[in-house]
DRENMARLO-32954 format. One line per 5 residues: number of its first residue (from 0); their letters; for each residue z negated, y negated, x negated of N, C-alpha, C. Coordinates in steps of 0.001 Angstrom, whole numbers. Example, Ala and Ser with C-alpha at 12.3 -4.5 7.8 and 13.67 -1.06 7.14 Angstrom:
<pts>
0) as) -7800,5690,-13190,-7800,4500,-12300,-7800,3300,-13200; -7080,2250,-12850,-7140,1060,-13670,-7870,-30,-12900
</pts>
This chain:
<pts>
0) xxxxx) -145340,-112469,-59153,-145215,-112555,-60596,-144060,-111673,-61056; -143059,-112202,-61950,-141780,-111614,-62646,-142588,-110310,-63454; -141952,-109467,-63666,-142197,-109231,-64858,-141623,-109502,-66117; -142471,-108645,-67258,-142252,-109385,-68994,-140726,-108823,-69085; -139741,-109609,-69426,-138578,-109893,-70047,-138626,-109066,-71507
5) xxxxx) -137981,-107873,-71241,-137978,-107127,-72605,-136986,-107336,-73805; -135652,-107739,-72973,-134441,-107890,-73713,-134304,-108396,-75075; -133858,-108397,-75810,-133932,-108887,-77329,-132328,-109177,-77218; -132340,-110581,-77374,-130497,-111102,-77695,-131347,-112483,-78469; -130017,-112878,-78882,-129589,-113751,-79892,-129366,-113224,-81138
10) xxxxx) -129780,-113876,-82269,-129348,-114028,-83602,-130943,-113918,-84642; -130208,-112569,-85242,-132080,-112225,-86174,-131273,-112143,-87496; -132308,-112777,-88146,-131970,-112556,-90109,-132511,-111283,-90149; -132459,-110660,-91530,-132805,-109640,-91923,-134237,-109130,-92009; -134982,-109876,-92018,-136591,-110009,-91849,-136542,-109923,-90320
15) xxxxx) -135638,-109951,-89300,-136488,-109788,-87966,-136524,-111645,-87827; -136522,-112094,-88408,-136805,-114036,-87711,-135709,-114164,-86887; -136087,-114976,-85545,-134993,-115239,-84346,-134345,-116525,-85338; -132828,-116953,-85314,-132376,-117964,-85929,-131608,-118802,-84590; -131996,-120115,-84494,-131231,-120711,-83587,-130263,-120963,-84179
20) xxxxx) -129048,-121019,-83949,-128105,-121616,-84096,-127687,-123030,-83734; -128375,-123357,-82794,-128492,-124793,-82364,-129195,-125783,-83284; -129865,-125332,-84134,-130667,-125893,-85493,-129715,-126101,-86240; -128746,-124974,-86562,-127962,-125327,-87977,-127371,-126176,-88320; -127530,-127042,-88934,-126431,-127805,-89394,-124819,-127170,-89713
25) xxxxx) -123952,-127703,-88877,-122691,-127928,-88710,-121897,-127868,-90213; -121299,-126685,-90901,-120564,-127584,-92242,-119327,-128607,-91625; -118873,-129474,-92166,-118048,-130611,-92077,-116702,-130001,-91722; -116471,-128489,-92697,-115441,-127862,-92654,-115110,-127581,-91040; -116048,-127284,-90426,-116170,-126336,-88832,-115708,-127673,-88178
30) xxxxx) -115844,-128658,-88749,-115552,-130440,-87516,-114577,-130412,-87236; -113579,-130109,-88631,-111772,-129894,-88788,-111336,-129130,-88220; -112082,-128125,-87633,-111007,-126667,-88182,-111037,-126875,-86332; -109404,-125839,-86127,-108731,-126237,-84387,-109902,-125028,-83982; -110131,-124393,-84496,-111158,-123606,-83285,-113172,-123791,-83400
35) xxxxx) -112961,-124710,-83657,-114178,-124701,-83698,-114979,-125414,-82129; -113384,-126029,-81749,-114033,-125487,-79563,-113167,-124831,-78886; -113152,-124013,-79669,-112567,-122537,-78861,-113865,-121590,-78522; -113837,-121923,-77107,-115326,-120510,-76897,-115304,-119309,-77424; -113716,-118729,-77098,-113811,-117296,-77694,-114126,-116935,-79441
40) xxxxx) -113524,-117968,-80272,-114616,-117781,-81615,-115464,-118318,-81984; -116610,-119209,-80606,-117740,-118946,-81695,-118494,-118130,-82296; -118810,-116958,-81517,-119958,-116011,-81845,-119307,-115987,-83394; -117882,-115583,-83621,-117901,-115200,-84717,-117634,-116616,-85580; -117424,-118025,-85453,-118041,-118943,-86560,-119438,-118980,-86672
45) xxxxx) -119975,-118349,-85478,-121732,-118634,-85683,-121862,-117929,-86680; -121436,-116714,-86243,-121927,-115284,-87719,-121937,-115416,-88642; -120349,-116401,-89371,-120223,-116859,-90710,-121029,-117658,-90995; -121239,-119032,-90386,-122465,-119670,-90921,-123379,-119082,-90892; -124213,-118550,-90392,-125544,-117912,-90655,-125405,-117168,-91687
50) xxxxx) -124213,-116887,-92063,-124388,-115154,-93201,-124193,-116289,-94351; -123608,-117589,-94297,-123373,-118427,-95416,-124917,-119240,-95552; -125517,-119343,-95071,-126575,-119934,-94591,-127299,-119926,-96044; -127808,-121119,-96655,-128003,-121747,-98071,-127108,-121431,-99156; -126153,-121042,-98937,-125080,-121116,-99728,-124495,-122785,-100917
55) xxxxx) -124149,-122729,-101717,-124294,-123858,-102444,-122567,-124153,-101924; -121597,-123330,-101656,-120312,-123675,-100886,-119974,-122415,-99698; -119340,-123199,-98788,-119224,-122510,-97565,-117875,-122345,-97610; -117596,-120907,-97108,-116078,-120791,-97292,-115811,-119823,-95853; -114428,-119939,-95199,-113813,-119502,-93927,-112524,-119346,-94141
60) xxxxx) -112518,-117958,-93938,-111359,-117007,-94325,-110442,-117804,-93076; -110739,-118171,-91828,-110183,-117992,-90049,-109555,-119688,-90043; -110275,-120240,-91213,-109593,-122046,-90813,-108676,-122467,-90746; -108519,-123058,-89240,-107039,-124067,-89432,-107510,-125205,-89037; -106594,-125861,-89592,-106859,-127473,-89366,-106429,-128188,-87893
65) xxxxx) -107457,-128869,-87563,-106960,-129823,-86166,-105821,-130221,-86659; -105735,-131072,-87724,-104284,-132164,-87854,-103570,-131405,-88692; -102860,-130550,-88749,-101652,-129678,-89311,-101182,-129114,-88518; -100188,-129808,-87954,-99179,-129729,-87027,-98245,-127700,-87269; -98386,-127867,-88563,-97304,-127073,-89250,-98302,-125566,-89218
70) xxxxx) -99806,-125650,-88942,-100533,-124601,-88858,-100134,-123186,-88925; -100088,-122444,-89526,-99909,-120868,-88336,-100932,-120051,-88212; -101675,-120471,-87229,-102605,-119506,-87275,-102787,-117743,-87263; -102156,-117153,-87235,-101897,-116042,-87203,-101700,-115360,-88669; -101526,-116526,-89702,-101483,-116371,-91259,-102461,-115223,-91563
75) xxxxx) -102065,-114049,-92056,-102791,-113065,-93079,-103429,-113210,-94284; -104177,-113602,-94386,-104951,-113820,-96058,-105110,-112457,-96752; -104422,-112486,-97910,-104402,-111453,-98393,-105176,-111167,-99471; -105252,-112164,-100245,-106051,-112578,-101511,-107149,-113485,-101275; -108410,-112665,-101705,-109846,-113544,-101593,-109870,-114753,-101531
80) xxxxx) -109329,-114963,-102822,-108951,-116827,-103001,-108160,-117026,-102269; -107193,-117130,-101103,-106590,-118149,-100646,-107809,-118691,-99508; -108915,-118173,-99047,-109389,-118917,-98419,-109852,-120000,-98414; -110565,-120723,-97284,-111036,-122203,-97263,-112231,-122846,-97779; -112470,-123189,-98724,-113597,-123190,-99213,-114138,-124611,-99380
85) x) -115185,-125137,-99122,-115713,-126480,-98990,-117186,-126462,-99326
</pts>
Protein backbone atom coordinates (compact mmCIF):
# COMPACT_ATOMS: atom_id res chain seq x y z
CA UNK A 1 0.00 0.00 0.00
CA UNK A 2 1.29 3.70 -1.23
CA UNK A 3 1.03 6.01 1.09
CA UNK A 4 -1.56 9.21 1.42
CA UNK A 5 -0.34 11.79 -1.17
CA UNK A 6 0.01 15.01 0.84
CA UNK A 7 0.98 17.48 -1.86
CA UNK A 8 -1.44 20.30 -2.59
CA UNK A 9 -0.89 21.66 -6.42
CA UNK A 10 -3.14 23.03 -8.81
CA UNK A 11 -5.37 26.02 -8.80
CA UNK A 12 -7.50 27.22 -5.44
CA UNK A 13 -9.98 30.30 -5.37
CA UNK A 14 -9.94 32.24 -2.41
CA UNK A 15 -12.30 30.10 -0.32
CA UNK A 16 -9.79 27.14 -0.61
CA UNK A 17 -12.17 25.42 -3.71
CA UNK A 18 -9.76 23.30 -6.11
CA UNK A 19 -10.69 25.05 -9.70
CA UNK A 20 -10.14 22.90 -12.77
CA UNK A 21 -9.13 24.64 -15.39
CA UNK A 22 -10.07 22.05 -17.77
CA UNK A 23 -13.81 23.06 -16.93
CA UNK A 24 -13.42 26.61 -17.95
CA UNK A 25 -14.74 27.74 -20.68
CA UNK A 26 -12.23 29.10 -23.19
CA UNK A 27 -12.92 33.11 -23.91
CA UNK A 28 -13.03 33.32 -27.84
CA UNK A 29 -10.34 36.00 -27.31
CA UNK A 30 -7.64 33.07 -26.05
CA UNK A 31 -8.75 31.04 -29.74
CA UNK A 32 -7.02 34.18 -31.57
CA UNK A 33 -4.43 35.12 -29.62
CA UNK A 34 -0.60 33.42 -31.10
CA UNK A 35 0.10 32.12 -27.66
CA UNK A 36 -2.50 30.54 -26.56
CA UNK A 37 -0.38 27.08 -27.67
CA UNK A 38 2.52 28.22 -26.39
CA UNK A 39 3.21 25.88 -23.29
CA UNK A 40 5.39 28.32 -21.68
CA UNK A 41 2.31 30.86 -21.16
CA UNK A 42 -0.20 28.94 -20.08
CA UNK A 43 0.04 28.85 -16.41
CA UNK A 44 -0.04 32.45 -16.79
CA UNK A 45 -3.29 32.65 -19.40
CA UNK A 46 -4.73 30.14 -16.93
CA UNK A 47 -4.22 32.73 -14.02
CA UNK A 48 -5.89 35.48 -16.01
CA UNK A 49 -8.87 33.60 -16.75
CA UNK A 50 -9.53 32.35 -13.48
CA UNK A 51 -8.86 35.85 -11.83
CA UNK A 52 -11.40 37.09 -14.77
CA UNK A 53 -13.60 34.30 -14.00
CA UNK A 54 -17.51 35.75 -14.15
CA UNK A 55 -16.46 38.78 -15.33
CA UNK A 56 -19.14 40.47 -17.67
CA UNK A 57 -15.79 41.35 -20.19
CA UNK A 58 -12.53 39.65 -20.31
CA UNK A 59 -9.59 41.60 -20.99
CA UNK A 60 -5.55 40.51 -21.75
CA UNK A 61 -2.99 42.89 -21.33
CA UNK A 62 -0.29 39.79 -23.26
CA UNK A 63 -2.64 39.41 -26.68
CA UNK A 64 -1.44 38.99 -29.98
CA UNK A 65 -3.17 37.95 -32.73
CA UNK A 66 -2.61 34.61 -34.80
CA UNK A 67 -3.36 36.59 -38.12
CA UNK A 68 -1.33 39.90 -37.71
CA UNK A 69 1.44 39.34 -39.53
CA UNK A 70 2.67 42.92 -38.44
CA UNK A 71 2.39 41.73 -34.54
CA UNK A 72 5.12 42.83 -32.11
CA UNK A 73 4.94 41.02 -29.47
CA UNK A 74 7.31 42.43 -27.25
CA UNK A 75 4.94 45.76 -27.36
CA UNK A 76 4.91 47.59 -23.80
CA UNK A 77 1.45 48.60 -22.73
CA UNK A 78 1.68 51.49 -21.02
CA UNK A 79 -1.77 52.76 -20.53
CA UNK A 80 -4.55 50.55 -18.88
CA UNK A 81 -6.69 51.09 -21.84
CA UNK A 82 -4.63 50.02 -24.58
CA UNK A 83 -5.35 46.56 -23.63
CA UNK A 84 -7.42 43.74 -25.25
CA UNK A 85 -10.62 43.65 -24.20
CA UNK A 86 -13.53 41.33 -25.43
Amino acid sequence: MGEPDDTISGFYDDDGTKIDPNLMEKPSLCTTCRKDDEKKEELLCTLNRIDQQGEDEFRCYAYVSKYDDNANEDKEITNEDEGIRF
